[in-house]
TORKOL-4160 file (C-alpha; in steps of 0.2 Angstrom, whole numbers, padded with zeros to 4 digits, m for minus):
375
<pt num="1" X="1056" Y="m0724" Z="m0319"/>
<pt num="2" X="1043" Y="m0737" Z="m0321"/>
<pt num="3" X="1039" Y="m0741" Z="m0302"/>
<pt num="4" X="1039" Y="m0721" Z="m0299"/>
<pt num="5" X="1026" Y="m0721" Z="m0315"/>
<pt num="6" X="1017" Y="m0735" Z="m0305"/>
<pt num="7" X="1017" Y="m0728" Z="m0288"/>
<pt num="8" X="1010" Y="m0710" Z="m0296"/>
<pt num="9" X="0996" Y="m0719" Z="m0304"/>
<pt num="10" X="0992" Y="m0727" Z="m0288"/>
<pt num="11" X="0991" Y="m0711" Z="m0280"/>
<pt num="12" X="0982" Y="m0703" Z="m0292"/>
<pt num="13" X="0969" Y="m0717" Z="m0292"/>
<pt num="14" X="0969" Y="m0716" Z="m0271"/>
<pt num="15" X="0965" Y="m0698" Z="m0273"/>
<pt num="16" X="0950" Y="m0702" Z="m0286"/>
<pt num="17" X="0944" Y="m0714" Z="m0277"/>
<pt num="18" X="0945" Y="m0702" Z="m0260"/>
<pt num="19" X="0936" Y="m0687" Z="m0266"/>
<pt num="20" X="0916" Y="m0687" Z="m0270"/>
<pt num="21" X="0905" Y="m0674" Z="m0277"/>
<pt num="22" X="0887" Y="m0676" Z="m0268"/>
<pt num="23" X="0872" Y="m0666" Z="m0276"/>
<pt num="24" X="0859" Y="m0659" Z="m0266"/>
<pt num="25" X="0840" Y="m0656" Z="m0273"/>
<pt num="26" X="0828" Y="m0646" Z="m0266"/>
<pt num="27" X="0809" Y="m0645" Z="m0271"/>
<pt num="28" X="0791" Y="m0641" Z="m0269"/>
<pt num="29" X="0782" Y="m0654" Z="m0260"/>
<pt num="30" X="0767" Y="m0652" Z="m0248"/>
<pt num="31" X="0768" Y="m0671" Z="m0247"/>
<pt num="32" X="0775" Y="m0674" Z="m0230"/>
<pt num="33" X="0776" Y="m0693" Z="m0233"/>
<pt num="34" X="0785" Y="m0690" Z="m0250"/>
<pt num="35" X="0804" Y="m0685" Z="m0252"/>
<pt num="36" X="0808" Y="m0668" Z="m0256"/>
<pt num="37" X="0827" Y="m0666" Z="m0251"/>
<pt num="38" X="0837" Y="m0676" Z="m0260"/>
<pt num="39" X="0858" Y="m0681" Z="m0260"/>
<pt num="40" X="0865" Y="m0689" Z="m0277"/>
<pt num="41" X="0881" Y="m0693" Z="m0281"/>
<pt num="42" X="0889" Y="m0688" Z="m0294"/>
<pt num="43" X="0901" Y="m0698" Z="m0306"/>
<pt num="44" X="0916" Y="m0687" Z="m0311"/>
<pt num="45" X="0920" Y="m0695" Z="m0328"/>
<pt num="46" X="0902" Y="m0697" Z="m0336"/>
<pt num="47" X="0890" Y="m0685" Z="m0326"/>
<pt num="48" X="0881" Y="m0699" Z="m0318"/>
<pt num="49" X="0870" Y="m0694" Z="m0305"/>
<pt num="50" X="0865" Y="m0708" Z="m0290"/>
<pt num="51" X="0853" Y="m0707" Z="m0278"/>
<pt num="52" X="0860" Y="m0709" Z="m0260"/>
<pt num="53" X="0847" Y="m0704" Z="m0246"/>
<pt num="54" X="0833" Y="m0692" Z="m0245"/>
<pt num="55" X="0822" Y="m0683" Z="m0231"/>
<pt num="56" X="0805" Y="m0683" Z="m0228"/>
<pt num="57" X="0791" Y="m0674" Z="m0217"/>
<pt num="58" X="0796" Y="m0657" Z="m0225"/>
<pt num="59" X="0785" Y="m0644" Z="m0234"/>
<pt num="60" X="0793" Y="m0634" Z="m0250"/>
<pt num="61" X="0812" Y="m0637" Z="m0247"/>
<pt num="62" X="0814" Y="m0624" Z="m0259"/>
<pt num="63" X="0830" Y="m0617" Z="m0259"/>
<pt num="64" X="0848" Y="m0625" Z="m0250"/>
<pt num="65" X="0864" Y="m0621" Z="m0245"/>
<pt num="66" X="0878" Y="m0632" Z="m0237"/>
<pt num="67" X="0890" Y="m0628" Z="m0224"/>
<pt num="68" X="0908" Y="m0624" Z="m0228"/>
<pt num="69" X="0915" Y="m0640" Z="m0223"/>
<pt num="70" X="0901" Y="m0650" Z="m0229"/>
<pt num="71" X="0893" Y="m0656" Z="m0212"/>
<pt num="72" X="0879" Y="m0647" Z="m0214"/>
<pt num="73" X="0863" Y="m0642" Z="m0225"/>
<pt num="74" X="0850" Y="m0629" Z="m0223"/>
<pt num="75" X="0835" Y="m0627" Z="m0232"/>
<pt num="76" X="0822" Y="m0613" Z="m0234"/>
<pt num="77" X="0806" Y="m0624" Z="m0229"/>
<pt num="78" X="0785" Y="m0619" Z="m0228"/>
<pt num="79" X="0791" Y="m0611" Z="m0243"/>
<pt num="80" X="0774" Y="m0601" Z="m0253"/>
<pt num="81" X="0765" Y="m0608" Z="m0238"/>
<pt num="82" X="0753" Y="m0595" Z="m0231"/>
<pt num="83" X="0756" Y="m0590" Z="m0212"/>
<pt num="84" X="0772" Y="m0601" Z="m0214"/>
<pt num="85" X="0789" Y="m0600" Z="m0217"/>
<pt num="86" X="0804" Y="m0606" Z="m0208"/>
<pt num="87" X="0823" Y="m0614" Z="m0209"/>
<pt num="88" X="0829" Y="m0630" Z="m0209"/>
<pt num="89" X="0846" Y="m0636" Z="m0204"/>
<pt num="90" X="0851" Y="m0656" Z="m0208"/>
<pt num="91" X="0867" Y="m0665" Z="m0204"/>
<pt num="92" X="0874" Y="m0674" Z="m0220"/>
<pt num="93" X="0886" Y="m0688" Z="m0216"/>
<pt num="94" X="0896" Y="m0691" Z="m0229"/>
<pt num="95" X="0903" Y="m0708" Z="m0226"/>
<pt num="96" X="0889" Y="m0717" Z="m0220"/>
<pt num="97" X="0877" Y="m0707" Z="m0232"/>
<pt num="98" X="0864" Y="m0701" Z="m0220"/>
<pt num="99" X="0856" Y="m0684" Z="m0220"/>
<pt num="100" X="0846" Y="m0681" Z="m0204"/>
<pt num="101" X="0836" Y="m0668" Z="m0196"/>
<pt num="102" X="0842" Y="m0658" Z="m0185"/>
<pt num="103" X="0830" Y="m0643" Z="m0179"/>
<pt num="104" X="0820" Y="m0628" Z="m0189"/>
<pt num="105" X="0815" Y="m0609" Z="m0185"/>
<pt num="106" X="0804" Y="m0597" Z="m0191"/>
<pt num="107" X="0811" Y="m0590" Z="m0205"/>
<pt num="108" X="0806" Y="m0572" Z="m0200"/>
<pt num="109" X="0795" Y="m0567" Z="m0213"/>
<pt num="110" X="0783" Y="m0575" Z="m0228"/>
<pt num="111" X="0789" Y="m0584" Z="m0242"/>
<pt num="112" X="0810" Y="m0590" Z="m0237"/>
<pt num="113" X="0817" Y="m0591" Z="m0254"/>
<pt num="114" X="0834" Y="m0592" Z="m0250"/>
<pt num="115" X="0851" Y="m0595" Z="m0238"/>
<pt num="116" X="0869" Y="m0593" Z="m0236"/>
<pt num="117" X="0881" Y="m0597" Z="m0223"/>
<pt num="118" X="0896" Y="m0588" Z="m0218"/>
<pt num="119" X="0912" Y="m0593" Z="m0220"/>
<pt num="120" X="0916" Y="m0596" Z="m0203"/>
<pt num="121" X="0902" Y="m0610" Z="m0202"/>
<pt num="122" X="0892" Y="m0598" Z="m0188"/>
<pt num="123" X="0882" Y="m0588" Z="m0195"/>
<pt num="124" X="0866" Y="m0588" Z="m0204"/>
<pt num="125" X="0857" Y="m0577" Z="m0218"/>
<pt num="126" X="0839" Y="m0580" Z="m0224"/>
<pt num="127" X="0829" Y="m0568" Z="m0236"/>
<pt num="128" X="0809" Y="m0567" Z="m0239"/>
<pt num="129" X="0804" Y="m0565" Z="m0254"/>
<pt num="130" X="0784" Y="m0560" Z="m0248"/>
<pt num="131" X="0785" Y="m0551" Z="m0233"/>
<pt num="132" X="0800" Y="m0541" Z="m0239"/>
<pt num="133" X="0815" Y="m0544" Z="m0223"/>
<pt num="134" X="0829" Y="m0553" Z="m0220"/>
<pt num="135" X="0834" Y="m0564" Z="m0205"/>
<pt num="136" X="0851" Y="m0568" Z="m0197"/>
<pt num="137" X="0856" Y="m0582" Z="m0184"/>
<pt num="138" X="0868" Y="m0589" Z="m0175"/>
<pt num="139" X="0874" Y="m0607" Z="m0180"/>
<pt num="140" X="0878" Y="m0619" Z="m0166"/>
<pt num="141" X="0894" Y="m0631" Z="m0167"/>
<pt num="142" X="0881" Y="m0644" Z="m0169"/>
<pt num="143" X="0873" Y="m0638" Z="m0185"/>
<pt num="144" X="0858" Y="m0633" Z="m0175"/>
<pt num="145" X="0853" Y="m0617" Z="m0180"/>
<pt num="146" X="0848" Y="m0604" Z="m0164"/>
<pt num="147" X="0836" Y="m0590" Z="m0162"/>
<pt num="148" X="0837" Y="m0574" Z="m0174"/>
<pt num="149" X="0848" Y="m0561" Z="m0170"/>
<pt num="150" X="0843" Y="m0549" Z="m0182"/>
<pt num="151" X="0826" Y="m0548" Z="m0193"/>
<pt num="152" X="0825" Y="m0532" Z="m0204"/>
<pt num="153" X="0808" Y="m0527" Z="m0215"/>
<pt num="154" X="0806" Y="m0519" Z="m0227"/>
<pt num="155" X="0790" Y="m0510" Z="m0235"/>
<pt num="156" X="0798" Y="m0498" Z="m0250"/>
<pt num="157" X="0790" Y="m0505" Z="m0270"/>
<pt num="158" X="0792" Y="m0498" Z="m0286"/>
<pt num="159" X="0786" Y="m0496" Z="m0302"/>
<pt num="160" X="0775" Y="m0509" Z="m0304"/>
<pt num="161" X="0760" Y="m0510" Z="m0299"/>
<pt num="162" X="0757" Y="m0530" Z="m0301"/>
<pt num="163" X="0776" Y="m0535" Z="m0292"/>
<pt num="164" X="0783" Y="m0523" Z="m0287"/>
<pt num="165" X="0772" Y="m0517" Z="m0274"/>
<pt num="166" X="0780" Y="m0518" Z="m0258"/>
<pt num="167" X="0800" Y="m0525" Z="m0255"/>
<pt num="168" X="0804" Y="m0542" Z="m0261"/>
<pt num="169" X="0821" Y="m0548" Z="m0257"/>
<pt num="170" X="0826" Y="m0563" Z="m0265"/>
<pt num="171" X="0844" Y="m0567" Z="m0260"/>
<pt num="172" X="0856" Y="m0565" Z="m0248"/>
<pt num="173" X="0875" Y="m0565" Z="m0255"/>
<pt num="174" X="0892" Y="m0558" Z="m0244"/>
<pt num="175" X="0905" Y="m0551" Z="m0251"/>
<pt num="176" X="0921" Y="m0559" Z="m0257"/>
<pt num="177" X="0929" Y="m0557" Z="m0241"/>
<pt num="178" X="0912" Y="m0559" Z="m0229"/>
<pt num="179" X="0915" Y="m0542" Z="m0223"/>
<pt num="180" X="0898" Y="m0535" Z="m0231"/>
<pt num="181" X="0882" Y="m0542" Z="m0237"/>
<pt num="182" X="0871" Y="m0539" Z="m0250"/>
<pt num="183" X="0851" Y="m0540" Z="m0255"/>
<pt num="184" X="0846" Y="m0539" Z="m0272"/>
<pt num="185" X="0826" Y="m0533" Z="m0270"/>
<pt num="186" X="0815" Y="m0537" Z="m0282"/>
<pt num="187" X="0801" Y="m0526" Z="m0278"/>
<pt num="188" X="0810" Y="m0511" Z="m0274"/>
<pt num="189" X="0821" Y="m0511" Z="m0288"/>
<pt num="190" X="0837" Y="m0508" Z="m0274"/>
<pt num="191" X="0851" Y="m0519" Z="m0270"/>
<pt num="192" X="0854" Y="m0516" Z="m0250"/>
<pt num="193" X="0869" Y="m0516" Z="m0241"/>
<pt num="194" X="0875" Y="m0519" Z="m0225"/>
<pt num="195" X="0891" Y="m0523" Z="m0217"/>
<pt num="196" X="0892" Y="m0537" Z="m0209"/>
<pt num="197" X="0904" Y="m0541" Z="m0191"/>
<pt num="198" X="0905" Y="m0557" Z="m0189"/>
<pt num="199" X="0910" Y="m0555" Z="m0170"/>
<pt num="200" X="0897" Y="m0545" Z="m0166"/>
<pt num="201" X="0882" Y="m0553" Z="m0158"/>
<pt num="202" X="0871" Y="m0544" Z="m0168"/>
<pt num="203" X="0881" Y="m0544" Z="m0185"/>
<pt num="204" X="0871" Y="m0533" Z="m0200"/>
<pt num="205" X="0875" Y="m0517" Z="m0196"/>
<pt num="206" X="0872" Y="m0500" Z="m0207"/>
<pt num="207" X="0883" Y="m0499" Z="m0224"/>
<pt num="208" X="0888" Y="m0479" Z="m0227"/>
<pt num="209" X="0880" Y="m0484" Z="m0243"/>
<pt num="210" X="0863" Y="m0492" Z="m0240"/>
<pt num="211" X="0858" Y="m0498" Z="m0256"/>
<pt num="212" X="0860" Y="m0496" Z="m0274"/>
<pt num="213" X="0848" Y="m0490" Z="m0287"/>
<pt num="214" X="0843" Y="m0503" Z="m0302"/>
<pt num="215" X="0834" Y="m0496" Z="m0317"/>
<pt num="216" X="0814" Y="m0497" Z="m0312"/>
<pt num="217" X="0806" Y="m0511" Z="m0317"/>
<pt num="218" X="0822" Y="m0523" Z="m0318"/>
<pt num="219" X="0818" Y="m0533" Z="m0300"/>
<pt num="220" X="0833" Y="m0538" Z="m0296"/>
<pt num="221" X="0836" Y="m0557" Z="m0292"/>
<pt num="222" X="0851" Y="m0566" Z="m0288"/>
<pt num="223" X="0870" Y="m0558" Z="m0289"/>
<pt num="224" X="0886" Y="m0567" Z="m0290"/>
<pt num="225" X="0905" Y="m0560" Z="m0286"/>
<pt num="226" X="0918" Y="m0562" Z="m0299"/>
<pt num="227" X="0933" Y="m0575" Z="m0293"/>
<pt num="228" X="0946" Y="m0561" Z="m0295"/>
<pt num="229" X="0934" Y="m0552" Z="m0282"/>
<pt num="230" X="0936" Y="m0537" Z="m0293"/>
<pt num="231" X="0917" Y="m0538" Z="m0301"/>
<pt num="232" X="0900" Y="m0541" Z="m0297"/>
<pt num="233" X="0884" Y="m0546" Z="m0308"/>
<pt num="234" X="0867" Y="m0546" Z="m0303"/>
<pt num="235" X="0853" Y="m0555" Z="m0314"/>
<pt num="236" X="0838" Y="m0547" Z="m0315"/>
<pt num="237" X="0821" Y="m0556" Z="m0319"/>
<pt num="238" X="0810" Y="m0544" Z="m0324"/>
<pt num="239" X="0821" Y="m0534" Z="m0336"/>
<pt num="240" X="0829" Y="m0551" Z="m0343"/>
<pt num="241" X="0847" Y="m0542" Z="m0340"/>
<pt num="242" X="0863" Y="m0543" Z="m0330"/>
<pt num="243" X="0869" Y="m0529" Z="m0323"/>
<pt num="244" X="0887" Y="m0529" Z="m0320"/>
<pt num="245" X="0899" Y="m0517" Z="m0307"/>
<pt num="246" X="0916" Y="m0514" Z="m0303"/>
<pt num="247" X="0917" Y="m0522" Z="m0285"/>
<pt num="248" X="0928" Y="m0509" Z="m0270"/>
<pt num="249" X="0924" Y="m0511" Z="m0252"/>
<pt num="250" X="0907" Y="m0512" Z="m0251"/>
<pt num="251" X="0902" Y="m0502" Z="m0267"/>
<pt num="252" X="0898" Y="m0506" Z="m0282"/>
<pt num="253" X="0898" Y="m0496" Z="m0298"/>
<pt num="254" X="0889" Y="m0500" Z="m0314"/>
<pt num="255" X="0898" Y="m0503" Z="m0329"/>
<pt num="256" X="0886" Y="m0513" Z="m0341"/>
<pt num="257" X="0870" Y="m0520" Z="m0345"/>
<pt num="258" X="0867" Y="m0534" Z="m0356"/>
<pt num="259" X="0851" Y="m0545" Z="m0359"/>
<pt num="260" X="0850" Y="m0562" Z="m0355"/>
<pt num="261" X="0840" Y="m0567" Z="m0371"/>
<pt num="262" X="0840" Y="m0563" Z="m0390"/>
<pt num="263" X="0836" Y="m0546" Z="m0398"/>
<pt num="264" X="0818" Y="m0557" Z="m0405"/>
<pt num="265" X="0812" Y="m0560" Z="m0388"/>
<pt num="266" X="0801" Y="m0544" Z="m0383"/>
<pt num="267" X="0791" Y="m0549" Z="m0368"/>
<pt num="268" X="0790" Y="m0562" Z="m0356"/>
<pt num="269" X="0808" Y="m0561" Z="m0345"/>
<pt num="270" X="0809" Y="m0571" Z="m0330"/>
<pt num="271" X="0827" Y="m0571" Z="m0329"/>
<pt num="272" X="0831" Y="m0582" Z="m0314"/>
<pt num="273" X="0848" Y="m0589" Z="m0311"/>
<pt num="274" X="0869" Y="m0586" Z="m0311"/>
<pt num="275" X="0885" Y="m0591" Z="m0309"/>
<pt num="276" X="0905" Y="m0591" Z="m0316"/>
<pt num="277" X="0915" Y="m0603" Z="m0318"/>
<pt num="278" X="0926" Y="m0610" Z="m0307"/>
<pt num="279" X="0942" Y="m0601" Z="m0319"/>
<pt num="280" X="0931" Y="m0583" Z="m0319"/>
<pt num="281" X="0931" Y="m0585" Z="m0337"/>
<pt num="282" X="0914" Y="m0589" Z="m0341"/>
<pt num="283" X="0895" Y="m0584" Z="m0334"/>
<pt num="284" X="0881" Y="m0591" Z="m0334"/>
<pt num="285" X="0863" Y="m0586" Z="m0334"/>
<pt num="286" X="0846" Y="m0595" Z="m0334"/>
<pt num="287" X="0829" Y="m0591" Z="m0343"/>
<pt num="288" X="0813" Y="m0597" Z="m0338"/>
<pt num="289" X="0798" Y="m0593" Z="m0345"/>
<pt num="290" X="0797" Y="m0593" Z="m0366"/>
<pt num="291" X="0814" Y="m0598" Z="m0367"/>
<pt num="292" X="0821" Y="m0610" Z="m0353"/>
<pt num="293" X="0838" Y="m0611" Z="m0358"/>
<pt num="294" X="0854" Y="m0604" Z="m0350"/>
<pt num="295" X="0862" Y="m0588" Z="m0358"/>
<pt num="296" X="0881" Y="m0591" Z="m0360"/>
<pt num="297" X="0896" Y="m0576" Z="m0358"/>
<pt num="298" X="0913" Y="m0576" Z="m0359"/>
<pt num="299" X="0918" Y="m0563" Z="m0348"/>
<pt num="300" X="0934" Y="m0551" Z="m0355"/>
<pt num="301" X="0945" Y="m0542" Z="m0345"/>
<pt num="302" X="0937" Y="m0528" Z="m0339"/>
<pt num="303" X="0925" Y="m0537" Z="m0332"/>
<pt num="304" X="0911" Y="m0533" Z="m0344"/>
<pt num="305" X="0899" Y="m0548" Z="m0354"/>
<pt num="306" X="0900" Y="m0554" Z="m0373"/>
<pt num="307" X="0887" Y="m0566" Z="m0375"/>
<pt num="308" X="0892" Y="m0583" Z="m0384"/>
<pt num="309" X="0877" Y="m0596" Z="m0385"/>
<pt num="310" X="0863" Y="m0602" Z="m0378"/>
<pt num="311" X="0861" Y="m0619" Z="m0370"/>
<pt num="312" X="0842" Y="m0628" Z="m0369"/>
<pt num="313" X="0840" Y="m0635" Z="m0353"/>
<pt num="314" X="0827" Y="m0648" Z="m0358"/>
<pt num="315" X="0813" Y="m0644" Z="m0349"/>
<pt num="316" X="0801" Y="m0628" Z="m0342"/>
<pt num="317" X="0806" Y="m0618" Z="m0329"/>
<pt num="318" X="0825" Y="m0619" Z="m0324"/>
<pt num="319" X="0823" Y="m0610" Z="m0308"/>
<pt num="320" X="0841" Y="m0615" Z="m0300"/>
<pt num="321" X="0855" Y="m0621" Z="m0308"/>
<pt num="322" X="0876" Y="m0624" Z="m0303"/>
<pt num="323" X="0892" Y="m0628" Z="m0309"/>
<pt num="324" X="0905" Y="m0640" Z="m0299"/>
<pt num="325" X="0919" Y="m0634" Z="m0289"/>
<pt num="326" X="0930" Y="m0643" Z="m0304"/>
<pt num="327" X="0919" Y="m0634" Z="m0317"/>
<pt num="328" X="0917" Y="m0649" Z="m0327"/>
<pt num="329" X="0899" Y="m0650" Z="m0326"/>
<pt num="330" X="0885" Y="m0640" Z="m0325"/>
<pt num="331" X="0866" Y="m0647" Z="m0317"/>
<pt num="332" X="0850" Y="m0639" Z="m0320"/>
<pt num="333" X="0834" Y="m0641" Z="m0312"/>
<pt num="334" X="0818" Y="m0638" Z="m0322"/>
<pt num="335" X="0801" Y="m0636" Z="m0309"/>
<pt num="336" X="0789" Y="m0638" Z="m0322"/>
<pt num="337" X="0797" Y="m0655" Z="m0330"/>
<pt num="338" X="0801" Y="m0660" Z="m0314"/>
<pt num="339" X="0818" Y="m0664" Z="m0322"/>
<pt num="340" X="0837" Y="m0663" Z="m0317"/>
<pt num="341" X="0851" Y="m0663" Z="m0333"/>
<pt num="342" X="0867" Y="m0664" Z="m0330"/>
<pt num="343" X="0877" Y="m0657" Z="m0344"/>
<pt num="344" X="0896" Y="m0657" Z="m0349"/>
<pt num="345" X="0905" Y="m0642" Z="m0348"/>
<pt num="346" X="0918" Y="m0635" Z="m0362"/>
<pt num="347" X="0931" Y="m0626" Z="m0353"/>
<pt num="348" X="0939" Y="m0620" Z="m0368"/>
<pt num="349" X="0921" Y="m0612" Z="m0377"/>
<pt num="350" X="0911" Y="m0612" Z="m0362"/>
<pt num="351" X="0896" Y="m0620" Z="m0370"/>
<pt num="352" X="0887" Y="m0635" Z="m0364"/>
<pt num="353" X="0884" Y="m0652" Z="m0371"/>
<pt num="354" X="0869" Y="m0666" Z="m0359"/>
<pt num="355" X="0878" Y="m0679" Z="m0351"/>
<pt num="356" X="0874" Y="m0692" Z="m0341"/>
<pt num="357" X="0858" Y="m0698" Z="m0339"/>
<pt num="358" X="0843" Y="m0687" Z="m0333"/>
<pt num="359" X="0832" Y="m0690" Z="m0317"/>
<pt num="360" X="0816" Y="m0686" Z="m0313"/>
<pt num="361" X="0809" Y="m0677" Z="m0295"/>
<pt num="362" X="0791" Y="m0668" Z="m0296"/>
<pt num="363" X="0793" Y="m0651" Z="m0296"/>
<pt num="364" X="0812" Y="m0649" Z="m0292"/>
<pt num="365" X="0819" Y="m0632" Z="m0288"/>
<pt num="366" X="0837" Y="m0631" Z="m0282"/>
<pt num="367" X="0853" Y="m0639" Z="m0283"/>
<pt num="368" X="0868" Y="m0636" Z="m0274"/>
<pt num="369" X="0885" Y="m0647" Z="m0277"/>
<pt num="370" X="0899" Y="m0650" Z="m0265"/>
<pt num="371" X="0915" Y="m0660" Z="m0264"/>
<pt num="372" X="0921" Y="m0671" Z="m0251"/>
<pt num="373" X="0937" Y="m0679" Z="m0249"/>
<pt num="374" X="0933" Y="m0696" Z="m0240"/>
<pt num="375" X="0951" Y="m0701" Z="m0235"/>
């Protein structure tokens, strides 16, 4: 009984020491000669993050997204850069902790602010935030990322006549089962919808429902699906809210709408962020502007939001923040305060306590956390 204690122990310690979580950080930077895309490792007992390679010669890494199995990060780049725009694909090698370029394009429109791969590792989606459009392309088995295949712009705005004058998508997500993909647009107040064939060579093809109408003046942002596949949530910056829909084949239904701050704050939304834990049990949603903290919910049955707390994030302006695939930890990244906080994680409340020890990168704005298992 004791050698069979021993030889579990040794496992278990085997399969600690095998696995890594690596954090990837994004940021504004017009310095070539300074870092701006950065790979932390992160210490699964006390939130500890350590630095283990950077990338120079890059302009506004702004947003990032890694590759299913890990190989691979792309990065909205020439982000807010007039006459710019493009995106980026690195190799990240885990072992020998190197992250190097590999090759860029132009990201099809102004302003990329953000990416998402496929699950089959070879495909591609950017959305522009300025310009209104979205861009797909093929990835090669090299992580090198090809010509676009598709680009579609959009010129439809809204209600407002300071943002909302002309389309602004702002994320690109697919659907539970990467059979559909959707765009939350801020300036329109839609969320489009295409479907997406992943054999095809060109892959977005028309949705029998094109988009869905959010209320005017909500500028919908970023949108996250529910674990169970059943629920879908989109935050919407302008409106400081979540709006959240029963999830069918492409469609989506609205069933609630909540606000991501309390009843005492009137003006002055800038709703930015959101994500559920690993378990689907709780959501979380951050808050720039007068209140830089993250809204948190505990998500009931049905699928609809009760909100439970809110969590400071320590600094100004938490644009992008994520939760590990062991939902132990959450890490936000503040733009203003150029700082990144790493916070623990209740699994039985959902609230959040700092951990760890926090680090400083001018003007971060996006983090992404993966896990590798070394053996």
């Amino acid at each position: 009984m004791k050698s069979l204690l021993t030889l579990l122990l040794f496992l278990f310690a085997i399969h600690l020491y095998a696995q890594k979580t690596y954090v990837f950080l994004g940021s504004y930077n017009k310095d070539k000669s300074a870092e701006s895309l950065f790979v932390y490792q992160l210490d699964p007992l006390n939130g500890k993050l350590t630095k283990i390679t950077a990338a120079k010669n890059l302009i506004n890494p702004s947003y990032l997204t890694v590759s299913p199995n890990g190989k691979f990060v792309y990065a909205c780049t020439e982000s807010k850069t007039p006459n710019g725009g493009s995106v980026s694909s690195f190799e990240f090698n885990s072992k020998n902790k190197t992250l190097t370029f590999l090759n860029k394009q132009k990201s099809g429109g102004e302003n990329p602010v953000y990416v998402s791969v496929h699950k089959n590792g070879k495909w591609l989606v950017n959305g522009n935030y300025t310009e209104g459009s979205v861009s797909v392309y093929p990835l090669l088995e090299n992580g090198k990322i090809d010509s676009i295949a598709q680009n579609f712009q959009y010129t439809d705005g809204s209600l407002n006549k300071e943002r909302q004058t002309r389309s602004h998508i702002h994320s690109t997500i697919f659907s539970p089962d990467f059979d559909y993909l959707f765009l939350p647009d801020l300036g329109a107040d839609k969320i489009r919808s295409y479907l997406f064939n992943e054999n095809s060579k060109m892959p977005l093809q028309e949705a029998q429902t094109p988009f869905v109408k959010t209320n005017l003046e909500s500028g919908p942002r970023h949108f996250i699906f529910h674990p169970n596949k059943k629920f879908g949530y989109c935050i919407e910056e302008m409106a400081g809210a979540i709006s959240v829909y029963e999830y069918d084949n492409g469609n989506l239904k609205t069933i609630q709408k909540i606000y991501t701050h309390p009843d005492t704050i009137k003006e002055g939304f800038e709703s930015s962020d959101i994500h559920i834990s690993p378990d689907g049990k709780f959501l979380y949603a951050s808050n720039r502007g007068n209140e830089n903290n993250i809204a948190i919910f505990s998500i009931e049955n049905d699928g609809t939001l009760k909100n439970i707390g809110y969590q400071s994030t320590l600094g100004k302006h938490p644009r992008i923040f994520a939760i590990d695939e062991s939902g132990k930890f959450l890490i936000a990244t503040n733009v203003i305060t150029g700082n990144v906080v790493v916070f623990k994680r209740n699994p039985v409340t959902g609230l959040l306590k700092k951990t760890g020890r926090e680090i400083k990168i001018p003007n971060v704005s996006c983090v992404k956390i993966k896990q590798y298992n070394e053996l």
